[in-house]
C-alpha positions as CSV (number, residue, x, y, z in Angstrom):
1,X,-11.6,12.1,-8.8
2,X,-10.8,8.7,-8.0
3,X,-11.6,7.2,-4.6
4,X,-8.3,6.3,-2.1
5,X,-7.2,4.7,0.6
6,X,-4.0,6.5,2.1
7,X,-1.7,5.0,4.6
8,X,1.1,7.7,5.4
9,X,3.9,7.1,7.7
10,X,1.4,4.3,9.8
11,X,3.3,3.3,13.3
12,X,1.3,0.9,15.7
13,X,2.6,-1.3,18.8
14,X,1.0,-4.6,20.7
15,X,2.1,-5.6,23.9
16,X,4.5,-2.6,24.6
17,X,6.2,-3.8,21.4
18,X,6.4,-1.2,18.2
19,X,5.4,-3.8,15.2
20,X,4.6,-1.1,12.0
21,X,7.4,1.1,12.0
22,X,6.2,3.9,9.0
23,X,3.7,2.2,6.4
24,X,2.9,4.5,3.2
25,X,0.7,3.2,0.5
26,X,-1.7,4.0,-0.9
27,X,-4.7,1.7,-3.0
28,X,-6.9,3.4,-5.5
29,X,-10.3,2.3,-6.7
30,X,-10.2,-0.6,-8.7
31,X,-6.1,-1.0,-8.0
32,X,-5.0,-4.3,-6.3
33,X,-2.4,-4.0,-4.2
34,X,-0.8,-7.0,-2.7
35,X,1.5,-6.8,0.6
36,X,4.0,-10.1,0.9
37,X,6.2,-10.9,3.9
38,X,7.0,-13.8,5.9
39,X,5.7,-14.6,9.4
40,X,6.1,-12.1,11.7
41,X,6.7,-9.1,9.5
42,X,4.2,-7.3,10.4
43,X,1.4,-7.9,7.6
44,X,-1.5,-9.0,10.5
45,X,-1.1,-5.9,12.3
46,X,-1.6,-3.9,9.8
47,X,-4.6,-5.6,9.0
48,X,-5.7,-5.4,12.6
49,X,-5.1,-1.8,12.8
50,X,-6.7,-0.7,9.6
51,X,-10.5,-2.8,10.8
52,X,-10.0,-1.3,13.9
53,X,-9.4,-4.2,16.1
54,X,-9.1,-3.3,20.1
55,X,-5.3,-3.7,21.8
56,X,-3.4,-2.2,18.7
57,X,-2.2,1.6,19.7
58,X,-1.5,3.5,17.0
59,X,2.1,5.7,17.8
60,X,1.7,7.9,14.5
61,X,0.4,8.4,10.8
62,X,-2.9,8.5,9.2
63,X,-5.6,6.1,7.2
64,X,-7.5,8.1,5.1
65,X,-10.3,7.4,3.0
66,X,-10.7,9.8,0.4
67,X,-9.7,12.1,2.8
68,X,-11.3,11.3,5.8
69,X,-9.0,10.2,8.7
70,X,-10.2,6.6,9.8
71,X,-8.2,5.8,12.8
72,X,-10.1,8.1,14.7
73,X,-13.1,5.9,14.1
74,X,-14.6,2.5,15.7
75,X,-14.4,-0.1,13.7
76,X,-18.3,0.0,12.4
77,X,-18.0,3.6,11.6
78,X,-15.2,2.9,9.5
79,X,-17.3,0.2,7.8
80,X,-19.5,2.6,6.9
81,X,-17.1,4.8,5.1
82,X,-16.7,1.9,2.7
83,X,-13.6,-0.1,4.4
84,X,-14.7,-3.8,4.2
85,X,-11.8,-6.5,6.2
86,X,-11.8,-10.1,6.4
87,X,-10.0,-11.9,9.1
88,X,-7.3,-14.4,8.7
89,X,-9.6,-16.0,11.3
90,X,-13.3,-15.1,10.9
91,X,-15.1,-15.2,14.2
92,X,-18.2,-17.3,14.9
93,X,-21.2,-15.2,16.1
94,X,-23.3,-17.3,17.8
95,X,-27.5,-16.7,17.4
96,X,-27.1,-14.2,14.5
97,X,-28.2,-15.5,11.4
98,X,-25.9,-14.0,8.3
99,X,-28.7,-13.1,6.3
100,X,-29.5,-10.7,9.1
101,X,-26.1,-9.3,9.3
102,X,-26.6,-8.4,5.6
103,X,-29.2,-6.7,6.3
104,X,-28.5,-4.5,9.2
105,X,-25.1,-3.2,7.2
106,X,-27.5,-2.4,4.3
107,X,-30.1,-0.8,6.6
108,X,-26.9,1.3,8.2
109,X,-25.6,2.0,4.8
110,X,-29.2,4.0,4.4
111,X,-29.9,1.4,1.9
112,X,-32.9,-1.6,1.4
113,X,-32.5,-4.1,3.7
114,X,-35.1,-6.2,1.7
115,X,-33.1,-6.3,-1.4
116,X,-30.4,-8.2,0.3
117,X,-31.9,-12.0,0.9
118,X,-32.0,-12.3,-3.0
119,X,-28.2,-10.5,-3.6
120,X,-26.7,-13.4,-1.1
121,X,-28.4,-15.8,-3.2
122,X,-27.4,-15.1,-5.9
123,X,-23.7,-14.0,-4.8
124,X,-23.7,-17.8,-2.4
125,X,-24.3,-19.5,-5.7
126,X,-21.8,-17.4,-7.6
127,X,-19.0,-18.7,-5.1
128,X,-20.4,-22.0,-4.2
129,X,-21.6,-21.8,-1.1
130,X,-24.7,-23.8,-0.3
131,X,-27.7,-21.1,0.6
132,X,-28.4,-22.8,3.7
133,X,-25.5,-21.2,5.3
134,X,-27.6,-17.9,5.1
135,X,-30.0,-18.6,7.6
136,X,-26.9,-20.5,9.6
137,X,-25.4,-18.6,12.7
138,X,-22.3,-16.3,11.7
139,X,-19.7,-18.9,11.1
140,X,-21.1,-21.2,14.0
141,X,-19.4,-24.8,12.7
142,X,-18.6,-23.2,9.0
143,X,-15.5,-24.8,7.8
144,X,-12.2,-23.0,7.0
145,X,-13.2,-22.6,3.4
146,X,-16.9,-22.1,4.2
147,X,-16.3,-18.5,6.7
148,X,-14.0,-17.7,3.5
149,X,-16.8,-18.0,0.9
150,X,-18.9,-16.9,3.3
151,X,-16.7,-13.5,3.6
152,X,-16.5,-12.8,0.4
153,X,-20.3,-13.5,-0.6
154,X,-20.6,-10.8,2.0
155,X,-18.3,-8.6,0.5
156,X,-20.1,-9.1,-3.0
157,X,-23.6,-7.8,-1.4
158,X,-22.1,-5.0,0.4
159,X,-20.0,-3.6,-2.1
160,X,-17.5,-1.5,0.0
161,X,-15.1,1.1,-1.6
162,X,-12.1,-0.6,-0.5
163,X,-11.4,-4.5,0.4
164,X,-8.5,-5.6,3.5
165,X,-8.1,-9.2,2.7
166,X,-5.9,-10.4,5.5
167,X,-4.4,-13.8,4.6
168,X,-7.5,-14.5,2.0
169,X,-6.3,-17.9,0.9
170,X,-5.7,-19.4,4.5
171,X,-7.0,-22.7,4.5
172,X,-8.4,-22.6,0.9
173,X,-7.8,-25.8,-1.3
174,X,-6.6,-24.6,-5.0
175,X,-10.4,-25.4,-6.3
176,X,-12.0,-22.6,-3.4
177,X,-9.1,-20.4,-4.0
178,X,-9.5,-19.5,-7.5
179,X,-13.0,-19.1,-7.0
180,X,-12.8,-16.5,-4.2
181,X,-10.1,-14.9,-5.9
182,X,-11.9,-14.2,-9.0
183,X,-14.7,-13.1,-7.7
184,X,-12.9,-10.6,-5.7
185,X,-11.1,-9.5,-9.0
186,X,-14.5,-9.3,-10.8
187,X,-15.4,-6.8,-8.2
188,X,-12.4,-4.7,-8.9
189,X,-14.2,-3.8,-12.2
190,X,-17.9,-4.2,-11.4
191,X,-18.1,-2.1,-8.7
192,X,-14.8,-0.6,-8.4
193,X,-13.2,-2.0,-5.6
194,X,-10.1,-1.0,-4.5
195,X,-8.2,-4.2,-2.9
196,X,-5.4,-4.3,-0.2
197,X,-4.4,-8.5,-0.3
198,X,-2.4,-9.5,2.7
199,X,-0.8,-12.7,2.0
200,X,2.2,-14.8,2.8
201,X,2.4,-16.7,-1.0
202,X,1.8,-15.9,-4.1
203,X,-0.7,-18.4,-5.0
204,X,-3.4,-15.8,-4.1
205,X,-2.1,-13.6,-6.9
206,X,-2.4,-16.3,-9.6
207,X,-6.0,-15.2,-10.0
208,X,-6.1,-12.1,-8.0
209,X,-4.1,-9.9,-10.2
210,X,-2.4,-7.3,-8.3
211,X,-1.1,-4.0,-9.8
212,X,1.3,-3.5,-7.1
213,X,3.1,-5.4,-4.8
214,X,4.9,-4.3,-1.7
215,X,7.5,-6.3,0.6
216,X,6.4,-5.8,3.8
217,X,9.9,-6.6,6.7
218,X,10.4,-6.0,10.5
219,X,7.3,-3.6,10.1
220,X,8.4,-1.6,7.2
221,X,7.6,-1.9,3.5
222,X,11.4,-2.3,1.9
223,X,10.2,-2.5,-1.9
224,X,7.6,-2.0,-4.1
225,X,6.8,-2.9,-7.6
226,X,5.1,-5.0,-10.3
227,X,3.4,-8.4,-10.9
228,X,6.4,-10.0,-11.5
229,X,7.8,-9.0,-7.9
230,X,5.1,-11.6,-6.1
231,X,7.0,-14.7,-8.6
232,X,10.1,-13.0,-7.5
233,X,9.5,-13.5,-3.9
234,X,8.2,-17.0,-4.5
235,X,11.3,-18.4,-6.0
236,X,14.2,-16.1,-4.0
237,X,12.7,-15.4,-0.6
238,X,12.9,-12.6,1.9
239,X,16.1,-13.0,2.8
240,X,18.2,-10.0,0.4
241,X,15.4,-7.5,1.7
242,X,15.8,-8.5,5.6
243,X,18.1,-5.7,6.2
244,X,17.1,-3.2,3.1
245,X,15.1,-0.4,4.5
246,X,15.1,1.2,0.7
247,X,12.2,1.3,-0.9
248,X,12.5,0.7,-4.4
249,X,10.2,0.5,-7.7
250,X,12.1,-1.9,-9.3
């Protein structure tokens, strides 16, 4: 059976204020999913709440992967289950090396931490990302494009089961873009990564294909469909879905 991640009927607040109001969706392996929406829809939070991030209270529903319920987990143990999330704003971690961060995931995984100084080599030059930043403090004075590279070399070495990419092209010029994007979408078939994409435009989805793209407003997903739905949204807005609470797959 196919590996999946299942979001069912998801309700979260921040603040005292109720922000995901019933997410279902659900990603399988090697399945991109893309969810679209404009600022202050929702689409961070659900990002926040699937890594596991502290001051988001969950009100109801489930994450599962492949069955097992996540939200009952901290945010490394869900890592281990094979959730991998990048941040819209990847934080600096200051005296850590990354190669060494690499290495204690693998070494938690139960697999060889030795093996990982070589993978990051060769996934930095895959990406372009200058293998200095290796031995470099987690994203201590890494530009905006470098902690995104640097992400998704990470996310290359670790190979996780499923991928939240929360706002992947933030910051990216169209040159870094495509090459992050690709290489997330070669994943989707080299190691069978299941991909939930988080984004605001649909430049992302140029080179990271989605099968499936949901329309994420006022904390509910109001329709879900193709491809084409992502060019859709690019050319006609948000603004006949803002009071649709249908979901459709047209």
């Amino acid at each position: 059976m196919s590996a999946k991640l299942k979001i069912s009927g998801l309700r979260a607040s921040v603040g005292g204020t109720e922000i995901l109001r019933g997410i279902d969706l659900e990603v399988g392996a090697g399945e991109v999913h893309a969810v679209m929406g404009p600022n202050g829809s929702g689409k961070s939070t659900l990002a926040h709440v699937l890594s596991g991030r502290p001051g988001y209270k969950v009100l109801g529903g489930s994450v599962t992967l492949d069955g097992k319920e996540l939200l009952d987990l901290p945010a490394w143990q869900r890592a281990q289950a094979g959730l991998f999330c990048t941040l819209q704003y990847p934080l600096e971690v200051p005296g850590v090396q990354v190669i060494d961060v690499l290495a204690e995931a693998r070494r938690a995984a139960g697999g060889d931490p030795e093996a990982v100084a070589q993978e990051a080599r060769t996934e930095a030059g895959r990406i372009g990302l200058d293998e200095r930043f290796l031995l470099r403090a987690m994203n201590v004075e890494f530009s905006g494009g470098e902690r995104k590279r640097n992400e998704t070399m990470q996310l290359a070495v670790l190979k996780p089961r499923f991928a939240v990419l929360d706002e992947l092209d933030s910051g990216l010029d169209v040159d870094a873009l495509r090459v992050i994007a690709r290489r997330v979408e070669a994943a989707t078939t080299e190691s069978n990564l299941g991909v939930l994409a988080i984004t605001h435009y649909a430049r992302l989805l140029t080179e990271l294909k989605p099968d499936v793209v949901h329309v994420l407003l006022q904390g509910r997903i109001v329709r879900t469909g193709g491809p084409d739905l992502a060019n859709e949204l690019e050319s006609t807005g948000y603004a006949e879905y803002r009071d649709s609470g249908v979901q459709s797959s047209g």
